[in-house]
N, C-alpha and C positions, 0 to 999 in steps of 0.2 A: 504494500500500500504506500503512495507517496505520503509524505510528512507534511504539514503545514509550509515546513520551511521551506521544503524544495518547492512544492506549489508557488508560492510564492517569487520563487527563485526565477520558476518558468515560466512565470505570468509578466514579470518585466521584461523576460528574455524576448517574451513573446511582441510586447510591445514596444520592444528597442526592434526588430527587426520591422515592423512595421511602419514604425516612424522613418527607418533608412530606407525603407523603396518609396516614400513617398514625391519625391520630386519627381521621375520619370513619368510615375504613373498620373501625376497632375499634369505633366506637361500632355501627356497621348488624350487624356480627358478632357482636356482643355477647361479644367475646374479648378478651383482651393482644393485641394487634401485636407484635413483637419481631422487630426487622431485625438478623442476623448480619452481619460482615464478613468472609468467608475469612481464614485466615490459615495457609497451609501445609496441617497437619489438624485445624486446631481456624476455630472461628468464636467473636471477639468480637462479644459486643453494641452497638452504635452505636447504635443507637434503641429507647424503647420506649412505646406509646401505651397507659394503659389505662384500659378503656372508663366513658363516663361515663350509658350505658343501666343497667347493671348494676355493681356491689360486682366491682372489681378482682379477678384470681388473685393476682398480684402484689402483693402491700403492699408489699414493700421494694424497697430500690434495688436493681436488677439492673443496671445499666449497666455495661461493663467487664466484666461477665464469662465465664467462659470456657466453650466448650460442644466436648470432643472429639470427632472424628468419627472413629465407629469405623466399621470395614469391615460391610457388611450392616447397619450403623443405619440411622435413618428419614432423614437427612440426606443420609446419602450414598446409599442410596436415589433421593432426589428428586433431587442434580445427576446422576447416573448415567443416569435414566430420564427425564430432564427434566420433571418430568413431579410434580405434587400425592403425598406421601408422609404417611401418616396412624399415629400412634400414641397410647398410652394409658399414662400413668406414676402410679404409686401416690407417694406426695411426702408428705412429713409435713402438709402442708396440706389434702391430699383429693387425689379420683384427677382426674388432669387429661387430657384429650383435649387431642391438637397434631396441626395441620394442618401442613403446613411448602410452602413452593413454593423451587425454584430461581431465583436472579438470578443475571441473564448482562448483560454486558457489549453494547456495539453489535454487537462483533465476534463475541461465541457464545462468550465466554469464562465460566469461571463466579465471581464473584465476591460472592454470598452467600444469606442462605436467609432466608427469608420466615416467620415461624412465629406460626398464630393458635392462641393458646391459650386454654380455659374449661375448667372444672368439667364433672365428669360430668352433674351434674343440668342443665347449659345447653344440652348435647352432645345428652338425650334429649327436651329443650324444642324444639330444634332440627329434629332427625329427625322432628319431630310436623308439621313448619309446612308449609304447601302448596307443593306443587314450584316455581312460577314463583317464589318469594321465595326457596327455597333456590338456587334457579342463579343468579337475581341474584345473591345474595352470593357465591357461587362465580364467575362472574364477576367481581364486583369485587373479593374477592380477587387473582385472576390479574389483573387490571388494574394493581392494586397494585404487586406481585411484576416490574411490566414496564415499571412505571414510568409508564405512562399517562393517570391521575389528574391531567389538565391544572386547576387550581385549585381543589385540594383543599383545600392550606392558607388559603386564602381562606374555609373554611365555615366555622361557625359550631357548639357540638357539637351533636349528634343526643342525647337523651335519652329514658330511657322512657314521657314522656308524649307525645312525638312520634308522630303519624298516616304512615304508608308505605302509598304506591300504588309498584304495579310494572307498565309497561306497555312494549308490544313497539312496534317501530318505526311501525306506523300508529298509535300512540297509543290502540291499546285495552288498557282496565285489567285487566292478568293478575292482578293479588294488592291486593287493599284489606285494612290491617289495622285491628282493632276501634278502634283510635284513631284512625286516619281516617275510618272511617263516622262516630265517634261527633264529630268536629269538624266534620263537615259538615253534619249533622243538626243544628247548632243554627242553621241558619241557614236551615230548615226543609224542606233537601232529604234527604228519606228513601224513595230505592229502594235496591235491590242495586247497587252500582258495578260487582262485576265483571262485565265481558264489553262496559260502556258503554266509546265511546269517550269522551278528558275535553273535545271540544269540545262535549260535550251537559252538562257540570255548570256550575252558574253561578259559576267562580272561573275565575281565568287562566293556570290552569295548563298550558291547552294550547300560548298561547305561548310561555313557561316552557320547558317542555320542548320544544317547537320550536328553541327558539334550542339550548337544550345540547345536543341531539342534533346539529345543523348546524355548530357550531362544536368538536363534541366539546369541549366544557369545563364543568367543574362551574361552576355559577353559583348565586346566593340574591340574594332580593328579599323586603322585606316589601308583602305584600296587605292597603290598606285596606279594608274592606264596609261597604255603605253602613248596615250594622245598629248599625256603630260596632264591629266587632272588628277587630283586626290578627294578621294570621297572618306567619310566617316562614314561607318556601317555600324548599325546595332543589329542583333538579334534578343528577343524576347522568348522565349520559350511560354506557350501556355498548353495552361492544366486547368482541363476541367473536364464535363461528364460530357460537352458535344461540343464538335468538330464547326469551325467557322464554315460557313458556307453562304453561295452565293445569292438564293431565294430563300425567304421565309418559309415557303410551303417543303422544299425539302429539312429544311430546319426541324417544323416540326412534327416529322413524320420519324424521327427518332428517337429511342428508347433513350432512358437516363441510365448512364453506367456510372462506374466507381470512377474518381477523376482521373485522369491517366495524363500524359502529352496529347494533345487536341492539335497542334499548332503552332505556327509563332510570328508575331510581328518585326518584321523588320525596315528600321530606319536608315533611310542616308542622307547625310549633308554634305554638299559641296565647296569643300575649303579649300579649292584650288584658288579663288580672287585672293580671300586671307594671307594665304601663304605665300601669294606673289606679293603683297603687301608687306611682308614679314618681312621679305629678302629686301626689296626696297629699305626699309628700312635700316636694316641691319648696313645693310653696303652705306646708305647713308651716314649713320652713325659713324660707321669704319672711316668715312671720309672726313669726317668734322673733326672724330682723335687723331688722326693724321695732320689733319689741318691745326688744331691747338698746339700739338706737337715742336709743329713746325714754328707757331708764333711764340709757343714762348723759348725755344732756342732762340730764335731771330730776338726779342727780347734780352733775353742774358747776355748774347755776344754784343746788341746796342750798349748794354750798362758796362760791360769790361772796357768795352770800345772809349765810353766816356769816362771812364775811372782814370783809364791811361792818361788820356788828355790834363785828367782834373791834377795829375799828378805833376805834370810837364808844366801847368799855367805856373806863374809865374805871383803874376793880382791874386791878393787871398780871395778880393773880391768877385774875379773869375774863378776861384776853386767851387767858393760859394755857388756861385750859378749854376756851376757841372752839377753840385752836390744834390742841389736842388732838382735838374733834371732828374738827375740818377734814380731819387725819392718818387719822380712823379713817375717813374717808367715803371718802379718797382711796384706801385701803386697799382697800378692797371695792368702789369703781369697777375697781380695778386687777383684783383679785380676778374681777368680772362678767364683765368683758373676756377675761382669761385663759380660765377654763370657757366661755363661750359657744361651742357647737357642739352643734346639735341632732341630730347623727348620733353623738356622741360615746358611747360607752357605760363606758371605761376611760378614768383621768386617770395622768398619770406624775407622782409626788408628788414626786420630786428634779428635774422641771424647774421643776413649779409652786415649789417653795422657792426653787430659786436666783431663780427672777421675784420672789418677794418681797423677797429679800434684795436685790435691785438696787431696789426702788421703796423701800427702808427709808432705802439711805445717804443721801440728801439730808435724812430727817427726821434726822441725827444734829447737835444745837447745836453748833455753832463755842467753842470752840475743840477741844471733846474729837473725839477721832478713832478709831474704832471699825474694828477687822476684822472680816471677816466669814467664816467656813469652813462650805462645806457637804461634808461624809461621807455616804457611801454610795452604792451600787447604783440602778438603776433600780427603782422601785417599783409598781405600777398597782395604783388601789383604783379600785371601780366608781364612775362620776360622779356617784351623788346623794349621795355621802358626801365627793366633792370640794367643796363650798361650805364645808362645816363643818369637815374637815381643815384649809385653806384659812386661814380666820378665826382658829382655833384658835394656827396657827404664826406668824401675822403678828402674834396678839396678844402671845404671847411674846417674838417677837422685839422689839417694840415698849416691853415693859414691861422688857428688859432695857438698852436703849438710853436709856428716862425716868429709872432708878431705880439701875442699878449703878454707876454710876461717877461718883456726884455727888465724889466727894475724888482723882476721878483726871484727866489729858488726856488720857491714850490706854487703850485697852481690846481687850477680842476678844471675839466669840460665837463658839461652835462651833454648827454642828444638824447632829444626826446621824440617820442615816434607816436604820432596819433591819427585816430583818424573819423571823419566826421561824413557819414555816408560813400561817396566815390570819391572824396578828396582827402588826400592825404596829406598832412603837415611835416615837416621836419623842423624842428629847431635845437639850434647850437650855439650853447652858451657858455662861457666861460666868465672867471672871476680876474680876468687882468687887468689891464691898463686901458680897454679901451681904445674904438677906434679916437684917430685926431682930427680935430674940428676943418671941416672941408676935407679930408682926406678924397685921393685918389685910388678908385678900386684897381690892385695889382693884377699882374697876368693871371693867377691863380683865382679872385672872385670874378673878374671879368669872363674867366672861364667860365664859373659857377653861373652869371648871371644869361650867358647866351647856350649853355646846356637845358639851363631852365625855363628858358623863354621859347629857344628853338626847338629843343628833342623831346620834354616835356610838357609844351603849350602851358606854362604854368608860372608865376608870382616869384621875385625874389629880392627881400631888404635887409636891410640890416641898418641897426640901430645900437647905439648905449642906452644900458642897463642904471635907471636910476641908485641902485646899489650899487653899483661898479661893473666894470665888464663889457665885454660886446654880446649882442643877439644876432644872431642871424636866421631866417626863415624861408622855409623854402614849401612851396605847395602847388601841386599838382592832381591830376587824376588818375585812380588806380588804374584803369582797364585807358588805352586811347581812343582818342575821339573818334567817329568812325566817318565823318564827315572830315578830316584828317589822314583821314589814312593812315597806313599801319607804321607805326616809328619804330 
């Protein structure tokens, strides 16, 4: 006799296999999945799979929630009658059709319900489609519901550009639908499928489905053709007491037997466009680290290049300006380095800041000693407007480290990063000296102020700080203008 415990044991076991074949079989449904747990008289949700064929019922979280069973509902119904319980609910979201099946334990206990859910308009999509493809899914529902679904979670999802054949145990094709004529057809075989068996098509699907039918297990494999396409294939194996077939009237002129192999559904997806996308890509990529490669050597060898010189000048005052270069080059090596990411499409501007303010401290002259604070939130502007952001903060940060604290040893910048719907702030402040009354903006903000103006259509001033110090501000907009074009 089992134990309580083992019961138990087998009753989640049961409903852990249940909950993992649930994505396939929502997507072939084109419903929610939603696996109940009894609990007394109600059933929590444990699972819920929704389908990636068609626009969810479900948008929000349902998990945890509660569903009571009232006496003569569809629930109780279905563990009473053991047996598929079908109803129709009017829901603030549209009227929704539920299938529900019972789950029973090894021992015939029952512990929880099965429930495929869709829209009315999917329910009469459904009712429309030819019989062998509605009892397979009726079948693999109840396959579901029994826990049967041996390497479910192993598949891959089913979408609605996916091709479905459905064929009975000899391997003839009960139900081709338009998406699988029409993947097969480009590879220049164009008859009728149904009623062929698939050892007469030129693809491998009959081994394919060989093996899942014999080992009752879901299986997927990608088919390369010698045309240069690749297909994803699934096989389904179903079990149940009748064989899919292609009229209702031969349907039900058969006797109900013990479940056995019936069948099996087989998917294919054509990920030949993806893959050439992939390689695109990849060679893309390949060509950009090439290309950064190349910039920042070409980088290093400019800075050695100008070290020599700076060593050769003569003027400390021209050592100064090499030195100077040397910092800005090294800036926007540091800068190329950071942005480089050909997949990248968003930058987060308070990591890039804090990068710069770490490649800043070592330009700061001995003896002065400078802190460094950075404020704010995580920020994302889209990446063609990260090179010029970028430039923009290292140049300030750079001009307050040159210029504010010639009469002090020690100092602070603040950068503070905010941001107020699509517009972004920056401001850089420091505790120095102070710009000087009429001052001329140097190469460095002159820079700042036509980065700002030009490459980020956006605001840039600077002012003294009634406590002391300079402000500097700079504001733009996260994403670029699109009447603008792309920066």
């Amino acid at each position: 006799m089992m134990t309580e415990t083992a019961l138990l044991d087998t009753s989640e076991e049961t409903l852990q296999r249940v909950a993992q074949s649930l994505g396939i079989v929502a997507d072939l449904s084109r419903a929610d999945a939603v696996l109940y747990k009894l609990e007394g008289n109600r059933g929590r949700i444990i699972a819920h799979a929704p389908p990636h064929s068609v626009p969810a019922y479900w948008r929000e979280a349902i998990l945890d929630s509660i569903w009571p069973l009232e006496a003569g509902g569809p629930g109780t119904r279905a563990l009473q009658g053991q047996r598929p319980a079908r109803t129709m609910q009017k829901l603030a979201q549209g009227n929704l059709v539920r299938v529900i099946y019972p789950v029973f334990n090894p021992g015939g206990a029952p512990i929880g319900l099965l429930a495929f859910d869709r829209p009315l308009i999917q329910e009469e999509r459904q009712r429309h489609r030819k019989p062998a493809f509605r009892h397979a899914i009726t079948t693999l529902q109840q396959m579901a519901a029994q826990g049967h679904l041996r390497g479910a979670e192993t598949l891959s999802p089913f979408s609605e550009y996916d091709g479905i054949l459905v064929v009975n145990r000899a391997q003839e094709i009960q139900y081709a639908s338009g998406v699988a004529t029409s993947i097969l057809n480009r590879t220049g075989f164009r008859v009728t499928l149904e009623g062929l068996e698939l050892g007469q098509l030129p693809t491998k699907d009959a081994a394919l489905a060989g093996r899942a039918m014999t080992e009752s297990r879901c299986l997927e494999e990608v088919e390369e053709r010698p045309e240069g396409i690749y297909w994803v294939k699934k096989a389904i194996p179903l079990i149940g007491t009748r064989p899919p077939l292609r009229t209702w009237r031969r349907l039900i002129s058969l006797e109900a037997t013990e479940p056995h192999v019936v069948g099996a559904i087989l998917t294919v997806h054509d990920e030949t466009e993806s893959r050439r996308q992939a390689r695109e890509l990849k060679l893309r990529s390949d060509m950009l680290l090439e290309l950064q490669h190349r910039v920042s050597n070409s980088l290093q060898t400019l800075t050695s290049l100008i070290r020599i010189q700076a060593r050769r000048a003569e003027s400390a005052e021209t050592q100064a300006a090499l030195q100077e270069a040397i910092n800005r080059i090294l800036h926007v090596a540091a800068v190329h380095e950071f942005l480089f990411d050909p997949n990248e499409r968003r930058v987060n501007l308070r990591a890039l800041t804090e990068r710069l303010v770490e490649l800043s401290r070592p330009l700061v002259p001995p003896p002065l000693v400078v802190q460094f604070h950075v404020d704010g939130g995580d920020i994302f502007i889209a990446g063609s407007r990260a090179t010029h952001a970028a430039l923009v903060i290292s140049e300030l940060i750079l001009n307050s480290v040159e210029h504010a604290f010639e009469q002090q040893s020690h100092g602070t910048v603040w950068i503070r990063l905010a941001q107020r719907g699509d517009q972004v702030e920056v401001e850089v402040r420091d505790d120095g000296q102070g710009a000087p009354q009429g001052f001329a903006p140097d190469t460095g903000l002159q820079l700042v102020r036509n980065l700002t103006t030009g490459g980020l259509q956006g605001q840039f001033s600077i002012t003294n700080d009634e406590a002391g110090g300079a402000v500097a501000r700079v504001t733009f907009a996260a994403q670029p203008s699109r009447r603008n074009g792309v920066n």
